[in-house]
Backbone of each chain as ProteinMPNN parsed JSONL, in Angstrom:
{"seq_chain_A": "XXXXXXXXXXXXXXXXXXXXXXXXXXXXXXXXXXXXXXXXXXXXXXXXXXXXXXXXXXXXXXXXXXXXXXXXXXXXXXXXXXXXXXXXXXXXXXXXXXXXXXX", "coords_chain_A": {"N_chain_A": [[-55.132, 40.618, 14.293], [-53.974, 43.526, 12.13], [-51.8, 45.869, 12.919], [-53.099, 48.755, 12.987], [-53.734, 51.873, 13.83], [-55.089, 53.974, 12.993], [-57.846, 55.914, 11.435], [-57.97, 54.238, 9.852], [-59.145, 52.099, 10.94], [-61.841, 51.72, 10.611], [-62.004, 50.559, 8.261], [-63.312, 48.694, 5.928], [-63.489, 44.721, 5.791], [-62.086, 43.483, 3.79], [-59.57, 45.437, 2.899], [-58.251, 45.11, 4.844], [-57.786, 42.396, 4.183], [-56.373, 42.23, 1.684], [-54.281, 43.838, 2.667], [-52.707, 42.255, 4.297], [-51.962, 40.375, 1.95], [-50.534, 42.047, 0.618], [-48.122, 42.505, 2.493], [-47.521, 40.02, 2.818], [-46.499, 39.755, 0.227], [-44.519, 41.453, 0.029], [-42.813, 40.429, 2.185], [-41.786, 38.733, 0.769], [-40.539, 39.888, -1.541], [-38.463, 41.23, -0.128], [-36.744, 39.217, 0.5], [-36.128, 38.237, -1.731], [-34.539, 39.905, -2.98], [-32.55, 40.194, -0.71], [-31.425, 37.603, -1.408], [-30.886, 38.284, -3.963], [-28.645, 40.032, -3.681], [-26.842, 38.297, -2.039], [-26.043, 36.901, -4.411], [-24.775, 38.495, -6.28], [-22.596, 39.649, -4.992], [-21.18, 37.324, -4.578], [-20.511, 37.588, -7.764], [-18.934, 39.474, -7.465], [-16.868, 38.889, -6.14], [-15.808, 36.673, -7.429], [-15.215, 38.582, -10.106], [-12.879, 40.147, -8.841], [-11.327, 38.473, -8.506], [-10.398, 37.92, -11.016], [-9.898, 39.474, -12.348], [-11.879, 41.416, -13.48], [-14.019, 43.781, -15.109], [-15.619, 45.501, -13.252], [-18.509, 46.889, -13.79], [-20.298, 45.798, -16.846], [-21.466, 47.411, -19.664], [-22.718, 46.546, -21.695], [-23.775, 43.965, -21.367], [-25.332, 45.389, -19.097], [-27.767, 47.191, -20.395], [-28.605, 45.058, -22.072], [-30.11, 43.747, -20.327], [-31.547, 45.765, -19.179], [-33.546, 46.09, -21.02], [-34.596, 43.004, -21.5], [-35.702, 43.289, -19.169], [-37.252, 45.115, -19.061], [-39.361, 44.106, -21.032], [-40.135, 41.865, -19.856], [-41.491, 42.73, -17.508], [-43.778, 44.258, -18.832], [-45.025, 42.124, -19.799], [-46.016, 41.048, -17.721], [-47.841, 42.759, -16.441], [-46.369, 44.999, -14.917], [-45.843, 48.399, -14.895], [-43.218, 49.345, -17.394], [-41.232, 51.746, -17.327], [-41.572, 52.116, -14.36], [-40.379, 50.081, -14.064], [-37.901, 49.743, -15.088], [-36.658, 51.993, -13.752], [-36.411, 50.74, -11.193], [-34.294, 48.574, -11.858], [-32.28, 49.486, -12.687], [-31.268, 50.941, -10.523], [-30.748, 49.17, -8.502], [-28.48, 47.535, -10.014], [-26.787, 50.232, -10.086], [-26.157, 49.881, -7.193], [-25.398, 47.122, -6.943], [-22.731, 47.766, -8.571], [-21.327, 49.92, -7.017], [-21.078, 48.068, -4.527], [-19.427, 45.749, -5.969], [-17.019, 47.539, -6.828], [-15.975, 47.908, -4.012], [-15.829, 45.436, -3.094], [-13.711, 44.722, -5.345], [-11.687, 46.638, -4.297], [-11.186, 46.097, -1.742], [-10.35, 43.755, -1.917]], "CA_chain_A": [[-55.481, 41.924, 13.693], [-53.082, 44.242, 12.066], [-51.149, 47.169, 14.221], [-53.416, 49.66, 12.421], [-54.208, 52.785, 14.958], [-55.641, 55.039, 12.371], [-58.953, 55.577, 11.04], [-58.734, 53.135, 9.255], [-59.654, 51.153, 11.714], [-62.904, 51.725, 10.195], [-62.257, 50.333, 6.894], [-64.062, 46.989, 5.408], [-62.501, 43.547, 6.083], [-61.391, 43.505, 2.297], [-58.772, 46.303, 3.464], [-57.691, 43.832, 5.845], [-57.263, 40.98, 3.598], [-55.526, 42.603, 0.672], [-53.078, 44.444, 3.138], [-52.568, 41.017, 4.429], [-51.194, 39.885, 0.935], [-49.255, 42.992, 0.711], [-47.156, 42.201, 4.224], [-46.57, 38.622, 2.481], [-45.797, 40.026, -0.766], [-43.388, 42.225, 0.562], [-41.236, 39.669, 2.63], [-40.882, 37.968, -0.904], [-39.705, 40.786, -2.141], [-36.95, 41.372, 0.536], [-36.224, 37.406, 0.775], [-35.434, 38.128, -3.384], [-33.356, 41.291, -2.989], [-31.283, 39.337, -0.486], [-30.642, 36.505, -2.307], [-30.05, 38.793, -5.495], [-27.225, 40.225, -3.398], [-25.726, 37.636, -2.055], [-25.482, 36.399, -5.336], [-23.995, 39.545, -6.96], [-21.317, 39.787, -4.238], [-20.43, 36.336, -5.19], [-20.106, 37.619, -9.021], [-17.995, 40.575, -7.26], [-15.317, 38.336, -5.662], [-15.015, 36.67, -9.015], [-14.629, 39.312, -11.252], [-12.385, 41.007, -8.299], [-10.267, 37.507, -8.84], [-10.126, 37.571, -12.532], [-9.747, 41.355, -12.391], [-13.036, 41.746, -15.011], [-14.409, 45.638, -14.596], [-17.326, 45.84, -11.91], [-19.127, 47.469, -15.167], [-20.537, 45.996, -18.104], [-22.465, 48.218, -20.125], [-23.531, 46.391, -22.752], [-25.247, 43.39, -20.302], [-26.841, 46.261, -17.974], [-28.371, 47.295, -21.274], [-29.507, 43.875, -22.288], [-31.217, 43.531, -18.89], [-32.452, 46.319, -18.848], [-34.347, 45.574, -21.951], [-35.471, 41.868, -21.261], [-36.746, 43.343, -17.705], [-39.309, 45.987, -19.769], [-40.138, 42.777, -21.655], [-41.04, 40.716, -18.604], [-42.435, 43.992, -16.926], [-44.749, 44.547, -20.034], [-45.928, 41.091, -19.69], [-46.24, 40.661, -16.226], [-48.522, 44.061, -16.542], [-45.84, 46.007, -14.051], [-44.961, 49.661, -15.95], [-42.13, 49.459, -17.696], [-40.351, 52.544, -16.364], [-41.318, 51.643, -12.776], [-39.35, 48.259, -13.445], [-36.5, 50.495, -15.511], [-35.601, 52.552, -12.46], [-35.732, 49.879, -10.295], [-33.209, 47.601, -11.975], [-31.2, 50.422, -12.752], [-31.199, 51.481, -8.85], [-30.419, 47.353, -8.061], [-27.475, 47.936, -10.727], [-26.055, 50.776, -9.552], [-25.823, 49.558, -6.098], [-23.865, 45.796, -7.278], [-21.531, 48.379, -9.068], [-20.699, 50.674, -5.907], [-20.72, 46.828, -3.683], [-17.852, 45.167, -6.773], [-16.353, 47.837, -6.739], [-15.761, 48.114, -2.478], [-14.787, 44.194, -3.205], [-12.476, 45.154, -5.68], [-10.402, 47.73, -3.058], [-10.791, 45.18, -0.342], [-9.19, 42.348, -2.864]], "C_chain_A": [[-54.208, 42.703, 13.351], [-52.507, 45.63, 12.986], [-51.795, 48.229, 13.494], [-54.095, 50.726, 13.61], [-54.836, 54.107, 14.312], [-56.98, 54.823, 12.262], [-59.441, 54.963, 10.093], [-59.478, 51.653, 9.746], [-60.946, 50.557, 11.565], [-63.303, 50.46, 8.711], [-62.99, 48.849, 6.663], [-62.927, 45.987, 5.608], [-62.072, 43.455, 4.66], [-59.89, 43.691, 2.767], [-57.964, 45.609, 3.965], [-57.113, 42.716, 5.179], [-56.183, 41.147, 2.766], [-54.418, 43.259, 1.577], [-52.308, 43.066, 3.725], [-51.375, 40.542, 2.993], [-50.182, 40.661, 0.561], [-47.919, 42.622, 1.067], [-46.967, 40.892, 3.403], [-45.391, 38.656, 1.038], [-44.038, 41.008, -0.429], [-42.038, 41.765, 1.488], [-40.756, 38.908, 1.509], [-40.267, 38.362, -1.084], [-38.184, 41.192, -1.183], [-36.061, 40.489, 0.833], [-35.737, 37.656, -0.861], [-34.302, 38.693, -3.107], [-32.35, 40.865, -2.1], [-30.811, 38.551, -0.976], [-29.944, 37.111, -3.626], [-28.689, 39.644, -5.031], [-26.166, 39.929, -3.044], [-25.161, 36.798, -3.598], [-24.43, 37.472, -6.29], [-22.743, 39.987, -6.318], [-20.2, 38.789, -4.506], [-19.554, 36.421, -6.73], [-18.659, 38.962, -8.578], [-16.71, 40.071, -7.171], [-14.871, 37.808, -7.006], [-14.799, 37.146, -10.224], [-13.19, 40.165, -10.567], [-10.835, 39.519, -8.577], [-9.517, 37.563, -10.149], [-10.02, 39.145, -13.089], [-10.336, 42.189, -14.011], [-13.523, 43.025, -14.227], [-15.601, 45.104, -14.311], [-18.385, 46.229, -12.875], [-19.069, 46.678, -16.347], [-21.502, 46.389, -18.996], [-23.898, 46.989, -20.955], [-24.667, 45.015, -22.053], [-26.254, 44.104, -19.971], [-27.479, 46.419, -19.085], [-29.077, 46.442, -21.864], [-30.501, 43.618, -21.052], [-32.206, 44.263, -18.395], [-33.753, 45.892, -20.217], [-35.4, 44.377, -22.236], [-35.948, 42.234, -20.107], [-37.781, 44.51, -17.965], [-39.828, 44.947, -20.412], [-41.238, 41.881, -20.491], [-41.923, 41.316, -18.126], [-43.916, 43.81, -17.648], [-45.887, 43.454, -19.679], [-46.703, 40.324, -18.558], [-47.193, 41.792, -16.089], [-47.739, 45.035, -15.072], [-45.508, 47.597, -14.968], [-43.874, 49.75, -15.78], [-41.262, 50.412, -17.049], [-40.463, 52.22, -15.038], [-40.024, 50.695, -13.053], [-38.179, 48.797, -13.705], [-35.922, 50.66, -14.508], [-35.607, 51.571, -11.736], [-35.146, 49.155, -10.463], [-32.161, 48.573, -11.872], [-30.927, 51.079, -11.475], [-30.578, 50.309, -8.412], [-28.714, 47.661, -8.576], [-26.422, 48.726, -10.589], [-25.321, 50.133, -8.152], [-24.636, 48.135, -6.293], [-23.28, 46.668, -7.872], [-20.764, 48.598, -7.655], [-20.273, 49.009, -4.878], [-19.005, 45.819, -4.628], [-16.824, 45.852, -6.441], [-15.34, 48.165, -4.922], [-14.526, 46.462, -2.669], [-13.485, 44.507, -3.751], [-11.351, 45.637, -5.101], [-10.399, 46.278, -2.38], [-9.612, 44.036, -0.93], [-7.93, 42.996, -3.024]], "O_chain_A": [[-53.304, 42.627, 14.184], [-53.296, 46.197, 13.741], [-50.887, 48.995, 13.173], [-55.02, 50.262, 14.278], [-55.055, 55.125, 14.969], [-57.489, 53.829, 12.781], [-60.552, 54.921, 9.564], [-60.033, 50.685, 9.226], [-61.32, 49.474, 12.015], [-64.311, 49.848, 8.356], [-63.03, 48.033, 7.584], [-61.729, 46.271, 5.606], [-60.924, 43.099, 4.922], [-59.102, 42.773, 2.994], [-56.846, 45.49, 3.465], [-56.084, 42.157, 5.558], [-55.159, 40.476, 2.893], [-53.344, 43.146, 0.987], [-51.111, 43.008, 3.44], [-50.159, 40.427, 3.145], [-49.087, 40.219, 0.213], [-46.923, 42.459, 0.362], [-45.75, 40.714, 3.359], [-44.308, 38.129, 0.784], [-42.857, 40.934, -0.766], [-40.91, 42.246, 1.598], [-39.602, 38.522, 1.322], [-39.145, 37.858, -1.028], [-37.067, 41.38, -1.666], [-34.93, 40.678, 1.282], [-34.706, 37.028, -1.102], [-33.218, 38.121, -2.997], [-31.198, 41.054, -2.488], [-29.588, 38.611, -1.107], [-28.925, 36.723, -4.197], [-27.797, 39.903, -5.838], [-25.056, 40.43, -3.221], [-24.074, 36.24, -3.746], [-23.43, 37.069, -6.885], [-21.897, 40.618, -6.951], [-18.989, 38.971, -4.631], [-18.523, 35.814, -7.019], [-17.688, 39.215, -9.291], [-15.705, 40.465, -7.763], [-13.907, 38.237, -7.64], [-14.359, 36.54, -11.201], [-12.436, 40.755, -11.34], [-9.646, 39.766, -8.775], [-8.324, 37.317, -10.323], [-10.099, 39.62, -14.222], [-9.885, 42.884, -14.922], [-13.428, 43.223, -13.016], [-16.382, 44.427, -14.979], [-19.427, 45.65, -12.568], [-18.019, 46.691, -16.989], [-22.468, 45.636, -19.114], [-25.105, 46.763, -20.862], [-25.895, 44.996, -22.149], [-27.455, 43.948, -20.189], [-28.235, 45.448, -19.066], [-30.186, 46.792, -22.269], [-31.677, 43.279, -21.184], [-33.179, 44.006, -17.686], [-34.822, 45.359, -19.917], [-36.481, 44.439, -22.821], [-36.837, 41.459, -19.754], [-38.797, 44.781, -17.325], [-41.053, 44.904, -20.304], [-42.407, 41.508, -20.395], [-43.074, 40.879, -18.111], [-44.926, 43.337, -17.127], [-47.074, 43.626, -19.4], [-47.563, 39.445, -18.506], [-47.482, 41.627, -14.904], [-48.467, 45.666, -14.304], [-44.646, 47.462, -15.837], [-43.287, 50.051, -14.741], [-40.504, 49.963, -16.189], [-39.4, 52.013, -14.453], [-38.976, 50.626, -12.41], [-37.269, 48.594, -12.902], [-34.972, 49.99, -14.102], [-34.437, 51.321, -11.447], [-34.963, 48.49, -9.443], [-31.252, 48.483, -11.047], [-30.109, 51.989, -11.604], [-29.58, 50.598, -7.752], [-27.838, 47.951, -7.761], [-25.279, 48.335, -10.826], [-24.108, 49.935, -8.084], [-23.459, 48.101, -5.932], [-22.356, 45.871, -7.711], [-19.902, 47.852, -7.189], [-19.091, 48.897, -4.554], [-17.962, 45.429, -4.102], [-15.828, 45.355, -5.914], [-14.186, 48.591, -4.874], [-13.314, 46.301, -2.526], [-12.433, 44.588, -3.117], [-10.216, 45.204, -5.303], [-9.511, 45.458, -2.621], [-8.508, 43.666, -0.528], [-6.998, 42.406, -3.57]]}, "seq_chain_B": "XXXXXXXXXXXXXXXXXXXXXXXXXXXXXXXXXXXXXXXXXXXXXXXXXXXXXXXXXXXXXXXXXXXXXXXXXXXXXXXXXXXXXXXXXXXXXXXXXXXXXXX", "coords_chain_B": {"N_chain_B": [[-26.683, 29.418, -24.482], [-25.569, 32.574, -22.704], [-26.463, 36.503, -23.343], [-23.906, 37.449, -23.975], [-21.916, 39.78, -25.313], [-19.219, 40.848, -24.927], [-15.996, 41.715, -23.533], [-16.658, 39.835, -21.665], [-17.139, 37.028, -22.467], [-14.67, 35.813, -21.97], [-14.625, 35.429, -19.155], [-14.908, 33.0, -15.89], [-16.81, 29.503, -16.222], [-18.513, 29.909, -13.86], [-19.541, 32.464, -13.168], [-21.35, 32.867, -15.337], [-23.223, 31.009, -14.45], [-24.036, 31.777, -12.058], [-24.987, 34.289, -13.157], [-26.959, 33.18, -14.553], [-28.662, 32.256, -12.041], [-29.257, 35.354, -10.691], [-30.491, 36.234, -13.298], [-33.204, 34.488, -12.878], [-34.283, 35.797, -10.399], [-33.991, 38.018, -11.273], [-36.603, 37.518, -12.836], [-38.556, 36.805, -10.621], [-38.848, 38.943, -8.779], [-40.26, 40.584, -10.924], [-42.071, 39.695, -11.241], [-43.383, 39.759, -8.389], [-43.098, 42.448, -8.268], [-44.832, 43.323, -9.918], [-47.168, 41.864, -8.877], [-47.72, 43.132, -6.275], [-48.414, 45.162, -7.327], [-51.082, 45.13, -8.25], [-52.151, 44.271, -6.432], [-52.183, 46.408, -4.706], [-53.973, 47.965, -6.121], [-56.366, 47.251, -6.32], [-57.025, 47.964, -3.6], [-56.81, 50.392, -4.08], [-58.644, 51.05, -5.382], [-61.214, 50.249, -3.388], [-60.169, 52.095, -1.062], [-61.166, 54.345, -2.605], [-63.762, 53.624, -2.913], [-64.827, 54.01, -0.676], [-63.898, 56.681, 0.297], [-62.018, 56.971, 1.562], [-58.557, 58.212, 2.712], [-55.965, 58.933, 1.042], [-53.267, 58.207, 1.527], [-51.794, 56.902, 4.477], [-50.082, 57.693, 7.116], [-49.414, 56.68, 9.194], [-49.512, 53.936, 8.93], [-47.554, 53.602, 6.565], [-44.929, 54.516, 8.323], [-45.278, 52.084, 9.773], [-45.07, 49.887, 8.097], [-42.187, 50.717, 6.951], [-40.571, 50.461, 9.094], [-41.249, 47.795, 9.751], [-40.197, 46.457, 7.242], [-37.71, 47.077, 7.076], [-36.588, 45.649, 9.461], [-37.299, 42.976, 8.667], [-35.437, 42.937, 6.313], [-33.021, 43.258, 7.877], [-32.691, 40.643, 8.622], [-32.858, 39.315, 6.688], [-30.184, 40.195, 5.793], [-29.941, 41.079, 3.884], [-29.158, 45.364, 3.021], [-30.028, 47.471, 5.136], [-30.64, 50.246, 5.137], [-30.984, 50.083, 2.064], [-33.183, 48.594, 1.754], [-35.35, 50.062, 2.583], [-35.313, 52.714, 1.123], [-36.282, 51.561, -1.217], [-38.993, 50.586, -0.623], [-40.011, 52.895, 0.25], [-40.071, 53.779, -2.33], [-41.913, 52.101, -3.806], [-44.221, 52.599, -2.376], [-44.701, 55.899, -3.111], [-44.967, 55.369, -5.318], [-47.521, 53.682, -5.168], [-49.454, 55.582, -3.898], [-49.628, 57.47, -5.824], [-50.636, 56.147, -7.922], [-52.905, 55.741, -6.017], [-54.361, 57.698, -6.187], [-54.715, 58.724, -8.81], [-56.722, 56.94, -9.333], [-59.111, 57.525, -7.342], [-59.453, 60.039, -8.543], [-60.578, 59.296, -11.12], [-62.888, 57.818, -10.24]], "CA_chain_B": [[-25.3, 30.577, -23.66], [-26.197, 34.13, -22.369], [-26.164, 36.562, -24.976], [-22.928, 38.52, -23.685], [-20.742, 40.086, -26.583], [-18.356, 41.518, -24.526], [-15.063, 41.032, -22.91], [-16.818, 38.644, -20.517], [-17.262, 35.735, -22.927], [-13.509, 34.818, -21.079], [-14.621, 34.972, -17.587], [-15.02, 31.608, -16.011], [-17.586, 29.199, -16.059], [-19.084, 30.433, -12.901], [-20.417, 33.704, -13.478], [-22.504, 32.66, -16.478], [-23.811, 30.17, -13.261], [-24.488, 32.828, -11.145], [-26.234, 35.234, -13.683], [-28.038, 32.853, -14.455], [-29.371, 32.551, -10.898], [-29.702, 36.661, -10.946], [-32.021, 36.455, -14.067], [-34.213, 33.979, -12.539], [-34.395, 36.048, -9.581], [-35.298, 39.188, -11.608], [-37.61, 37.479, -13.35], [-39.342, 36.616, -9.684], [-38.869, 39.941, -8.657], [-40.572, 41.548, -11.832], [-43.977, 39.075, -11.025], [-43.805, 40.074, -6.751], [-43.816, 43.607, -8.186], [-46.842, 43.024, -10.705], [-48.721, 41.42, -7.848], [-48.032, 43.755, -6.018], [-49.569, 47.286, -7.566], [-51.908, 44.072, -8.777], [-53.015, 44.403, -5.153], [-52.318, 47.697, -4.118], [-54.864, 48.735, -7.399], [-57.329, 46.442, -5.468], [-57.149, 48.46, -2.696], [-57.626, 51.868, -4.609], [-60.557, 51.2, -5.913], [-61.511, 50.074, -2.15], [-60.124, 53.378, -0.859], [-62.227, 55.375, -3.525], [-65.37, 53.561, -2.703], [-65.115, 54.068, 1.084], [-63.643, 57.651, -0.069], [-60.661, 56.871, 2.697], [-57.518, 58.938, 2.032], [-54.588, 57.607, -0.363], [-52.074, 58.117, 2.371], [-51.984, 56.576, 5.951], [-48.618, 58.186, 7.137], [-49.216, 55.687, 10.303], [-49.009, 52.668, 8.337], [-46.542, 53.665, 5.904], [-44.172, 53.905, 8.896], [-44.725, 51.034, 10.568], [-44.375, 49.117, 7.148], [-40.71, 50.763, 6.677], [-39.607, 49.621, 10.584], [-41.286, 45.796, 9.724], [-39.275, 46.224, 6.181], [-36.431, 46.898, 7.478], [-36.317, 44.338, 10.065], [-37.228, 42.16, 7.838], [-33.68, 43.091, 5.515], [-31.878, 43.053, 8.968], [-32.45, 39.213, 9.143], [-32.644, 38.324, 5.616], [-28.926, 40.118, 4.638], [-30.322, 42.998, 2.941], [-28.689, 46.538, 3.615], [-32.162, 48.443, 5.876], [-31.773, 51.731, 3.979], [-31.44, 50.282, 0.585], [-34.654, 48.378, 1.467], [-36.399, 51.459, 3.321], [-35.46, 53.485, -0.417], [-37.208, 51.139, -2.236], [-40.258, 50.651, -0.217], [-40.7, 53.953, -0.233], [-40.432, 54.515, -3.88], [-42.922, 51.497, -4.055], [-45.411, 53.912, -1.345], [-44.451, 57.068, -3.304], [-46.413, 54.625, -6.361], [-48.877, 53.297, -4.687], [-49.989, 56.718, -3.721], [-49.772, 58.296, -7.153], [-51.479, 55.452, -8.597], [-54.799, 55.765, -5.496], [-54.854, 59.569, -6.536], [-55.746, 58.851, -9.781], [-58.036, 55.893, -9.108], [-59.72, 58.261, -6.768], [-60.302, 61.179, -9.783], [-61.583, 58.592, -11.785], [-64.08, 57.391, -9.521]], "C_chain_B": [[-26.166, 31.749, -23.533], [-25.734, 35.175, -23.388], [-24.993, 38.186, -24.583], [-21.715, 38.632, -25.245], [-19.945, 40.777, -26.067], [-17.446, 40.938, -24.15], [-15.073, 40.029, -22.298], [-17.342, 37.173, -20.847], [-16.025, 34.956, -22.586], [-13.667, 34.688, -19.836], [-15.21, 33.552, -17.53], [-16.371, 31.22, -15.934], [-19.027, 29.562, -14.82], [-19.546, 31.347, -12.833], [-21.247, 33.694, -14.481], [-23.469, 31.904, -15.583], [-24.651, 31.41, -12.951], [-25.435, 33.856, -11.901], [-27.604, 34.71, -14.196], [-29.391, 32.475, -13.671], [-30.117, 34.388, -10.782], [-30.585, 36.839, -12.094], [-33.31, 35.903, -13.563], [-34.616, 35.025, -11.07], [-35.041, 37.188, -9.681], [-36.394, 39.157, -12.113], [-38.859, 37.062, -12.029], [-39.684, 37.873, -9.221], [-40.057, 40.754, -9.383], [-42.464, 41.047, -11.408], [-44.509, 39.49, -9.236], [-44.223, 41.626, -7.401], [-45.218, 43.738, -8.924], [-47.248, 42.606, -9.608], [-48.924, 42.665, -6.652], [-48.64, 44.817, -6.211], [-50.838, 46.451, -8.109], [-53.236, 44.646, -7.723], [-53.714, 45.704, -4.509], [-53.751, 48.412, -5.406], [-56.061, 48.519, -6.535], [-57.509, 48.033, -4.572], [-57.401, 50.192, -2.712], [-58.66, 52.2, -4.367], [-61.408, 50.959, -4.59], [-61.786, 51.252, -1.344], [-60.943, 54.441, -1.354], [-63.629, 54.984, -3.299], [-65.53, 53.83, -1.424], [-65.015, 55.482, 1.269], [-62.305, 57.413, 1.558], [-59.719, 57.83, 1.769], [-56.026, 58.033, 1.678], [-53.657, 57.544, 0.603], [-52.319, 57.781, 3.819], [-51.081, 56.723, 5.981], [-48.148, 56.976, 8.284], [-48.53, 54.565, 10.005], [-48.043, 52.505, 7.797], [-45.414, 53.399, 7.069], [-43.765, 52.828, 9.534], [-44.437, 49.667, 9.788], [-42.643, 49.328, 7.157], [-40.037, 50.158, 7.889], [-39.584, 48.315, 10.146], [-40.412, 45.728, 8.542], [-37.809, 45.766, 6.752], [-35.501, 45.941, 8.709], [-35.809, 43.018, 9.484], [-35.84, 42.04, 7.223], [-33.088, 42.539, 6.276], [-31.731, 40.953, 8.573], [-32.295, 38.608, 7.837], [-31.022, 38.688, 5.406], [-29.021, 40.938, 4.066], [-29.904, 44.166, 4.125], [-30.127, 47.173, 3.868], [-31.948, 49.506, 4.989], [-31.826, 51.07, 2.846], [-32.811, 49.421, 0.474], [-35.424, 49.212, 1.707], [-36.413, 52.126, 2.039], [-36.528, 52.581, -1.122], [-38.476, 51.072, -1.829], [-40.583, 51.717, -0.022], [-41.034, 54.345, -1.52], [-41.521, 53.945, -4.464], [-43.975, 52.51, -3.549], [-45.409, 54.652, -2.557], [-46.088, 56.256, -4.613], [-47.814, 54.661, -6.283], [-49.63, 54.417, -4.402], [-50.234, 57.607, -5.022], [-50.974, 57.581, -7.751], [-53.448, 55.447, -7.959], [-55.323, 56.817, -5.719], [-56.009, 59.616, -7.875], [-57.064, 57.726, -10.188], [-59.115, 56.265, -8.548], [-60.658, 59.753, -7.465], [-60.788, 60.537, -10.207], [-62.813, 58.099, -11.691], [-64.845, 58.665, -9.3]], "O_chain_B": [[-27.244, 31.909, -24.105], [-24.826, 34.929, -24.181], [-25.172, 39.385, -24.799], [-21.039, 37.815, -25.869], [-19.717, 41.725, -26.819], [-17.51, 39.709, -24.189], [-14.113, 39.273, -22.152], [-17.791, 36.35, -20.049], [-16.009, 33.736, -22.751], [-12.949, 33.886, -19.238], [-15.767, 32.952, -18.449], [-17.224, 32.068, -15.671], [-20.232, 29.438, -15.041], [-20.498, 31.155, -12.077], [-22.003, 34.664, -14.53], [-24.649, 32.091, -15.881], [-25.661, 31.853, -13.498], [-26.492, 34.234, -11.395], [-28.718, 35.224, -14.296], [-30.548, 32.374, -14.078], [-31.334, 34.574, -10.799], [-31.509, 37.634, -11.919], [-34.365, 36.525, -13.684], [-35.748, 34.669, -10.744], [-35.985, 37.617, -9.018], [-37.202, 40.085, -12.12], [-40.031, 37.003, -12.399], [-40.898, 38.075, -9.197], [-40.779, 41.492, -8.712], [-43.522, 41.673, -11.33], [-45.686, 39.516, -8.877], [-45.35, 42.081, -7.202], [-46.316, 44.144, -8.543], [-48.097, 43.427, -9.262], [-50.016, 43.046, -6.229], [-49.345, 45.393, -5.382], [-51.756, 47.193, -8.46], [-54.374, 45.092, -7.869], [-54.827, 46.016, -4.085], [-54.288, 49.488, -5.142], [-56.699, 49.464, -6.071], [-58.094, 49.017, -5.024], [-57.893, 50.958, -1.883], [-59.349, 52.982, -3.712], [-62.49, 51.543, -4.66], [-62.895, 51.601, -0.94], [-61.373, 55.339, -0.63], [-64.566, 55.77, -3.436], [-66.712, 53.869, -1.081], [-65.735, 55.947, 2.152], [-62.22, 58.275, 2.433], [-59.91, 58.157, 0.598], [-55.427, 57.001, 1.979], [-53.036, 56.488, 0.484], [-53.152, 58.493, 4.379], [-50.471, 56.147, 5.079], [-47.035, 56.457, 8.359], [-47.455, 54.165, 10.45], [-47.348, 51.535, 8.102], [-44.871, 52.295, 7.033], [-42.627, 52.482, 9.851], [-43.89, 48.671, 10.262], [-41.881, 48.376, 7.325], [-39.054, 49.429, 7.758], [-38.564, 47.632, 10.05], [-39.633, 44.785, 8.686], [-37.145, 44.733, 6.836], [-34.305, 45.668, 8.807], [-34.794, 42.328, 9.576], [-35.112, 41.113, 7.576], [-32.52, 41.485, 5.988], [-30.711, 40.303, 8.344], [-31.704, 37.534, 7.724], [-30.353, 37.775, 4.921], [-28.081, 41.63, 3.677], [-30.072, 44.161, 5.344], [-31.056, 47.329, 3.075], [-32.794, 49.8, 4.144], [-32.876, 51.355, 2.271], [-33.492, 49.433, -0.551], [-36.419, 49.221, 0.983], [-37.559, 52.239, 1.605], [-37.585, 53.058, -1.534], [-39.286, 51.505, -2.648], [-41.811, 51.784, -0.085], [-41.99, 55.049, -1.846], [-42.186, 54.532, -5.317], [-44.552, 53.219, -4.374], [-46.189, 54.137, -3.359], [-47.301, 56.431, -4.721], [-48.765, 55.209, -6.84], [-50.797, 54.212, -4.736], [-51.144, 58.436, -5.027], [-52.04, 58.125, -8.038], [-54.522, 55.316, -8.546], [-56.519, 57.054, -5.552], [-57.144, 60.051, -8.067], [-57.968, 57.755, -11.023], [-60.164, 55.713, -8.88], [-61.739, 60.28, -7.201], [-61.979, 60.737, -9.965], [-63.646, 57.931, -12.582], [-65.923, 58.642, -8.705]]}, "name": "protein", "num_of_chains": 2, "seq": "XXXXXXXXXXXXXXXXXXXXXXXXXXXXXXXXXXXXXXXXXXXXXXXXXXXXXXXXXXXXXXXXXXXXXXXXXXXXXXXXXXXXXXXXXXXXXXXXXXXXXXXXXXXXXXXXXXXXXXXXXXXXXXXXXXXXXXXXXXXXXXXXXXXXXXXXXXXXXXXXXXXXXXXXXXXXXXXXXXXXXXXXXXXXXXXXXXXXXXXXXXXXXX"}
């Protein structure tokens, strides 16, 4: 049974099932977001080698663009998916750039 | 090739590697979040027929502790997963509001 201590304790076994897929969906999602950072740390050290700027506009801009595409089609709303690449994005900037100093 | 027109058509072979791992990763990303509000919609319309309320403050927290566990072990930084799963919540709650007028 789930750790639920509210009144929802009440609710239909549905409730139950779909929160269920939630809780699985949701370690996906944090099993991605790690892997998408260890991989972006990796792109850090080698741009921090080859001393390429932590920033390139005109990619983030392509990405952001093919990820309202996928969004669209995947039926997620586009702006939801916007800010959240562009939140992802920011963050590998501020992480390159930390590499960068440390290098 | 990736469709970079910038300075970074001289970086090395290896970072065209690697982004290309980071696209596939957003493009997994972009389908966990579709399934997810997929689900969470589910569970609106659930909420609205039972007339339950859009917010369980209970649950919400004890999702952000298991989140952030979760991060701890995958490698992921806990607040920048705790930000996002909230901004997912903040959603999911906007979205049972108006599933709830509608009904």
């Amino acid at each position: 049974m789930p750790e639920d201590t509210t009144a929802e304790q009440a609710a239909p076994e549905d409730l139950w099932r779909l929160r269920r897929s939630i809780d699985n969906i949701d370690t996906a999602l944090v099993a991605m977001l790690a892997e998408r950072f260890r991989v972006t740390r990796e792109v850090g050290q080698l741009k921090a080698r080859h001393r390429l700027e932590a920033v390139d506009v005109a990619r983030e801009e392509a990405k952001v663009a093919r990820l309202r595409e996928n969004a669209a089609r995947a039926g997620l709303d586009e702006d939801f998916a916007e800010e959240f690449i562009r939140r992802v994005m920011a963050e590998v900037v501020r992480q390159h750039r930390i590499i960068a100093e440390e290098g």
